[in-house]
N, CA, C and O of each residue as an XYZ file, in Angstrom:
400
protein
N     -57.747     95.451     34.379
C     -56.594     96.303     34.615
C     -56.568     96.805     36.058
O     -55.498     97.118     36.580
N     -57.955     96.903     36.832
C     -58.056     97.704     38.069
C     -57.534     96.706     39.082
O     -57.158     97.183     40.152
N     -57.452     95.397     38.914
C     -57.585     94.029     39.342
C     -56.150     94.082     39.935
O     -55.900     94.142     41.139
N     -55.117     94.047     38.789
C     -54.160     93.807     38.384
C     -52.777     94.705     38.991
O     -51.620     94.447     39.323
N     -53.694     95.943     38.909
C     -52.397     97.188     39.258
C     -52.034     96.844     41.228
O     -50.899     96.578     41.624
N     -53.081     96.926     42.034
C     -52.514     96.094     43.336
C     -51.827     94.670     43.908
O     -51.346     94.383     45.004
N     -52.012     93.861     42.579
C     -50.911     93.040     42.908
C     -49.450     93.158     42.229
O     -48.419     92.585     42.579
N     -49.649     94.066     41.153
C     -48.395     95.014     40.407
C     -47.463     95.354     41.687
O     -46.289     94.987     41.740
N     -48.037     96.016     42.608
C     -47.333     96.981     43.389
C     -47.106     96.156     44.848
O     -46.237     96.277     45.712
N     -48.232     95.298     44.738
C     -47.648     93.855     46.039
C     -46.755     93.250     45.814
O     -45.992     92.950     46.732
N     -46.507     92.829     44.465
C     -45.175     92.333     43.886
C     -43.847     92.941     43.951
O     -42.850     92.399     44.429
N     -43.909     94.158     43.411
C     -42.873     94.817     43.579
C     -42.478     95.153     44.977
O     -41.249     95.086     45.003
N     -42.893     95.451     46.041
C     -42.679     95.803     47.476
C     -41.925     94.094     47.838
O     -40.822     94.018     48.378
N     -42.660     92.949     47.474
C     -41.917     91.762     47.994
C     -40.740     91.499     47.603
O     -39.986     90.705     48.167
N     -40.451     92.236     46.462
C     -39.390     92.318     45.204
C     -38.033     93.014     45.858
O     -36.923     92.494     45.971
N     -38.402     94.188     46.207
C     -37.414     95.269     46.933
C     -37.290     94.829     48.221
O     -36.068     94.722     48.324
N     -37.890     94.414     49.559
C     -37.544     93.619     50.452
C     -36.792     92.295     50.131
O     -36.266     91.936     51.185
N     -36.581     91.632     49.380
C     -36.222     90.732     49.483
C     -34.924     91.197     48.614
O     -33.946     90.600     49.064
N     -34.541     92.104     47.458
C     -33.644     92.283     47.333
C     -32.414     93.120     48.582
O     -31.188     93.206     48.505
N     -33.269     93.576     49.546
C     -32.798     94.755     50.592
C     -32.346     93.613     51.129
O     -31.128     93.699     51.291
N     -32.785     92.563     51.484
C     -32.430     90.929     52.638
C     -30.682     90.345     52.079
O     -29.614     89.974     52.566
N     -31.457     90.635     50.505
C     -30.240     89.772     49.969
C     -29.020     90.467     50.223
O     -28.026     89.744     50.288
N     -28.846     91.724     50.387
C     -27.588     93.003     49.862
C     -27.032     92.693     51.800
O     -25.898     92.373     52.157
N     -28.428     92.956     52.848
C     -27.594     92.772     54.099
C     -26.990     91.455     54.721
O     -26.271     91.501     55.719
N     -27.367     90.095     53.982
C     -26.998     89.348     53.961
C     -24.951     89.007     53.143
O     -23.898     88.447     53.449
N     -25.569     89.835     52.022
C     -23.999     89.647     51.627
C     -23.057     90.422     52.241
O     -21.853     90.322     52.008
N     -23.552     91.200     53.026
C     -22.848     92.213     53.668
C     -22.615     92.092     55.145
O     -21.847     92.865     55.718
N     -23.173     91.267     55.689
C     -22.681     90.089     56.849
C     -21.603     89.236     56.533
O     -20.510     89.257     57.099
N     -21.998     88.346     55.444
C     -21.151     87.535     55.415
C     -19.773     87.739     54.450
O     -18.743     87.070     54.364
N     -20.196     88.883     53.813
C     -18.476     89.313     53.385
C     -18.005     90.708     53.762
O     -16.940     91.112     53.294
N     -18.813     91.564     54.675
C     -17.985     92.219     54.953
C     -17.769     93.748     54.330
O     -17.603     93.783     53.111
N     -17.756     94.834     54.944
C     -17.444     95.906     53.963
C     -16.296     95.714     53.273
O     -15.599     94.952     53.942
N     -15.691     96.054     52.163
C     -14.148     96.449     51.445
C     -13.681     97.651     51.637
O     -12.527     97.913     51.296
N     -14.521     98.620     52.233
C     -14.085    100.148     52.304
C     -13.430    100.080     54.334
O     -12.539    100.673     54.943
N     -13.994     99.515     54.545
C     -13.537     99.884     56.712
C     -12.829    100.113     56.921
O     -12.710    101.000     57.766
N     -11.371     99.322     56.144
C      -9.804     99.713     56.434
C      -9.789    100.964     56.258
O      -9.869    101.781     57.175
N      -9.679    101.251     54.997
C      -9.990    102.779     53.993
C     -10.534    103.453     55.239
O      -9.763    104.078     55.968
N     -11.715    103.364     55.493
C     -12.520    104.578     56.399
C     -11.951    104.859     57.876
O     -11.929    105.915     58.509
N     -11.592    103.841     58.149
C     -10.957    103.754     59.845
C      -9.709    104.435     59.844
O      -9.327    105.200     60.730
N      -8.889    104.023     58.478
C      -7.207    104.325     58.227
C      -7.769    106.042     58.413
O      -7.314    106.626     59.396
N      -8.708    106.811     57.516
C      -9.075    108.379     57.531
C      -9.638    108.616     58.999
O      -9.335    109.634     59.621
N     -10.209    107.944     59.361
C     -11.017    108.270     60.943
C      -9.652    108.668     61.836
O      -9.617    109.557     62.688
N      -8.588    107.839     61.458
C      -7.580    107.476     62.761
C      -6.955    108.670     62.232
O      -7.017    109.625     63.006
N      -6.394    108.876     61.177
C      -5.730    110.052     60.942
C      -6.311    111.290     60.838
O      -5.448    112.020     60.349
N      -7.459    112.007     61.065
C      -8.382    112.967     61.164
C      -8.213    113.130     62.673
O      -8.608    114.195     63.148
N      -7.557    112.010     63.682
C      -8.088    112.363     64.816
C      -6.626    112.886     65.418
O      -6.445    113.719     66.306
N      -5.681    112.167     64.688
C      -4.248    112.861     65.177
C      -4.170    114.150     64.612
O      -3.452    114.960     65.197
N      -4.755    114.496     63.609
C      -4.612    115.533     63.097
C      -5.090    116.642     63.792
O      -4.475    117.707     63.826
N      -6.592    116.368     64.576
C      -7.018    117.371     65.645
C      -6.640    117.047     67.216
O      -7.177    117.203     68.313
N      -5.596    116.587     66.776
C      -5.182    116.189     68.783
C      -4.560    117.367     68.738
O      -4.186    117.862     67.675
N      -4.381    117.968     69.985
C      -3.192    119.118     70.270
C      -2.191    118.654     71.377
O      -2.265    118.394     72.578
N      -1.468    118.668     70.659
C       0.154    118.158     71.633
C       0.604    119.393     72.116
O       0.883    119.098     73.278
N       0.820    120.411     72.005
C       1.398    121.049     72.275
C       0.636    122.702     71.977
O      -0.115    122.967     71.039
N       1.057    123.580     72.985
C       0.285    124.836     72.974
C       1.705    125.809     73.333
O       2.687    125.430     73.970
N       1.428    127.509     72.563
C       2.533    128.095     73.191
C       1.918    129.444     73.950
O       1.302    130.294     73.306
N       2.151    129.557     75.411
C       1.452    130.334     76.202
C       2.547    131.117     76.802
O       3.569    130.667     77.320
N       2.116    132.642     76.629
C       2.833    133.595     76.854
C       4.430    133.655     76.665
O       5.167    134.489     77.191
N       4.845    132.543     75.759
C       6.091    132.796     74.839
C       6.662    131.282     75.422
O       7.835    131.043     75.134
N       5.899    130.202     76.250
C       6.792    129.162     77.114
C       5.953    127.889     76.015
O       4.947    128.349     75.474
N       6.184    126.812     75.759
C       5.360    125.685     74.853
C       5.072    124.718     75.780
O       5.966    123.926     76.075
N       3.863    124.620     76.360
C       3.526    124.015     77.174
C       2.642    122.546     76.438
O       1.684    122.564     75.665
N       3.450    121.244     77.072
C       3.441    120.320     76.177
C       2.618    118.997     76.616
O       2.263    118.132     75.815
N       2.374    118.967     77.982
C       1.343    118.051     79.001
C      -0.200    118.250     79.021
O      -0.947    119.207     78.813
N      -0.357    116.996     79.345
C      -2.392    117.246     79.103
C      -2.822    117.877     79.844
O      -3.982    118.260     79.691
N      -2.141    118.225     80.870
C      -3.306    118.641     81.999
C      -2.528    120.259     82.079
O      -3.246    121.161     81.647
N      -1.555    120.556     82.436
C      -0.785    121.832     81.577
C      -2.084    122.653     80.557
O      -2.719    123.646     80.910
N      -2.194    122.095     79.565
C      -2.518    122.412     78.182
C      -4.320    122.805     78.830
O      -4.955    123.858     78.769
N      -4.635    121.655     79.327
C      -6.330    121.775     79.808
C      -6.334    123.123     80.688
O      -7.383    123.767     80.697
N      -5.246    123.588     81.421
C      -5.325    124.800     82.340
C      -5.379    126.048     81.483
O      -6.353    126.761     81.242
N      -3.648    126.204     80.922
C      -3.903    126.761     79.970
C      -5.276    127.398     79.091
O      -5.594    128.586     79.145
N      -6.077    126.256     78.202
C      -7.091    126.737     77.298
C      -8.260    127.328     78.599
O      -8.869    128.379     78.401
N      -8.460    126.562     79.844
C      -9.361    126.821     80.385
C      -9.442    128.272     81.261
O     -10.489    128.820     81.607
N      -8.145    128.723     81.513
C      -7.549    130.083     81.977
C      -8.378    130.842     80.721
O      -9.519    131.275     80.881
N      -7.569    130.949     79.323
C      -7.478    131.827     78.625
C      -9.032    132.292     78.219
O      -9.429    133.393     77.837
N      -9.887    130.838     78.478
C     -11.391    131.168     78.126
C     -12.082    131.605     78.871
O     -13.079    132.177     78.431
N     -11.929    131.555     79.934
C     -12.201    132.077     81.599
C     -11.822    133.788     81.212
O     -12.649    134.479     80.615
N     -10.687    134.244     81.573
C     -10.627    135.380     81.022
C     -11.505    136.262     80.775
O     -12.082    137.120     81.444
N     -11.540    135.619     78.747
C     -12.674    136.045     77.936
C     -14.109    136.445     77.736
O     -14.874    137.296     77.282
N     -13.963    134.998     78.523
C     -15.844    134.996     79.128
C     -16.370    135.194     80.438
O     -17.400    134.649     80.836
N     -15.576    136.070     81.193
C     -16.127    136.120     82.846
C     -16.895    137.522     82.606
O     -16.658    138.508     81.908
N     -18.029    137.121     83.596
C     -18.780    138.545     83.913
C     -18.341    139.816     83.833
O     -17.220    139.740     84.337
N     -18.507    140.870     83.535
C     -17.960    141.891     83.882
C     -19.249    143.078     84.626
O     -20.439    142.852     84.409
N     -18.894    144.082     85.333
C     -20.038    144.475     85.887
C     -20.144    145.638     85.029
O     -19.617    146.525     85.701
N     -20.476    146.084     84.066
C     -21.032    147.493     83.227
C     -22.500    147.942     83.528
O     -23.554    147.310     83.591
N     -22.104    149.618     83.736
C     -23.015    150.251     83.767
C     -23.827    150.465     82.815
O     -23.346    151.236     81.984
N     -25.813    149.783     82.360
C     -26.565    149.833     81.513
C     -27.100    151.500     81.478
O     -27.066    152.344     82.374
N     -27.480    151.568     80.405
C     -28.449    153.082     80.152
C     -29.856    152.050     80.293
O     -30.090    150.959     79.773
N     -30.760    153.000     81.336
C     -32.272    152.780     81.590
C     -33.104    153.378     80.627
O     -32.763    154.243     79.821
N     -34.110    152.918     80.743
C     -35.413    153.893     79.910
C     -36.276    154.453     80.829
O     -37.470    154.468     80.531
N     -35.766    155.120     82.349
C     -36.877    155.173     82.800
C     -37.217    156.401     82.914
O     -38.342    156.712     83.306
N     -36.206    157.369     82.558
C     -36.289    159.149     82.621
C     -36.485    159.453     81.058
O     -36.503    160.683     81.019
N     -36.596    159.112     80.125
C     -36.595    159.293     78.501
C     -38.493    159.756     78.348
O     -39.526    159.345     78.878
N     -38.168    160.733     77.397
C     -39.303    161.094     76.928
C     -39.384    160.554     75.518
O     -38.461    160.417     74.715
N     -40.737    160.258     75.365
C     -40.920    160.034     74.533
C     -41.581    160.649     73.162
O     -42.659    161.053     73.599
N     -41.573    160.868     72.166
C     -42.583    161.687     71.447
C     -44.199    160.959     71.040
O     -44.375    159.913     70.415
N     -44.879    161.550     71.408
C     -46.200    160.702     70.939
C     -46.949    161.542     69.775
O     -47.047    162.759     69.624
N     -47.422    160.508     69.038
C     -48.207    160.251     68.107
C     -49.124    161.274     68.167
O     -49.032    161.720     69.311
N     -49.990    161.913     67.534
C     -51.434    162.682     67.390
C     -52.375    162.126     66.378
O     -52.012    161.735     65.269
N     -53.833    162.106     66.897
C     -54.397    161.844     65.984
C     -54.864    162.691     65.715
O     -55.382    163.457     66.528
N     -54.842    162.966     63.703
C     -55.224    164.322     63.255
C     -56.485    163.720     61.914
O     -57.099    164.540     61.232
């Protein structure tokens, strides 16, 4: 039985490779059936997140490079430095501990 169980499992490994050979083989030579399907959703997922058109400060600004100013203004804005005054720790008292 001790003999037996490692060529059990040599077998089976030649078994599953060679079925894995066979599946990419048929799948070369015929091809997915789903690609249309997946490409047809890819292509329409991507019109769906295109932006044609933006409306900025009440005007619809409708050109690529327009539109790239636009978003890049409004984020600029948002995210520019500002200079604020921090609170320090360097005059603060602190309370300390006792050991009792």
């Amino acid at each position: 039985m001790h003999s037996i169980t490692p060529d059990i499992h040599s077998m089976s490994r030649i078994n599953s490779t060679i079925c894995w050979q066979q599946s990419r083989l048929l799948w070369l030579r015929e091809g997915d059936a789903n690609s249309k399907y997946f490409y047809s959703i890819l292509a329409s997922r991507q019109r769906q997140n295109a932006i044609s058109s933006i409306l900025v400060e009440g005007v619809v600004v409708e050109d690529v490079q327009p539109i790239r100013q636009a978003v890049v203004c409004h984020f600029a804005s948002h995210f520019r430095a500002l200079n604020v005054v921090r609170l320090s720790v360097d005059n603060l008292q602190f309370w300390k501990l006792s050991v009792s």
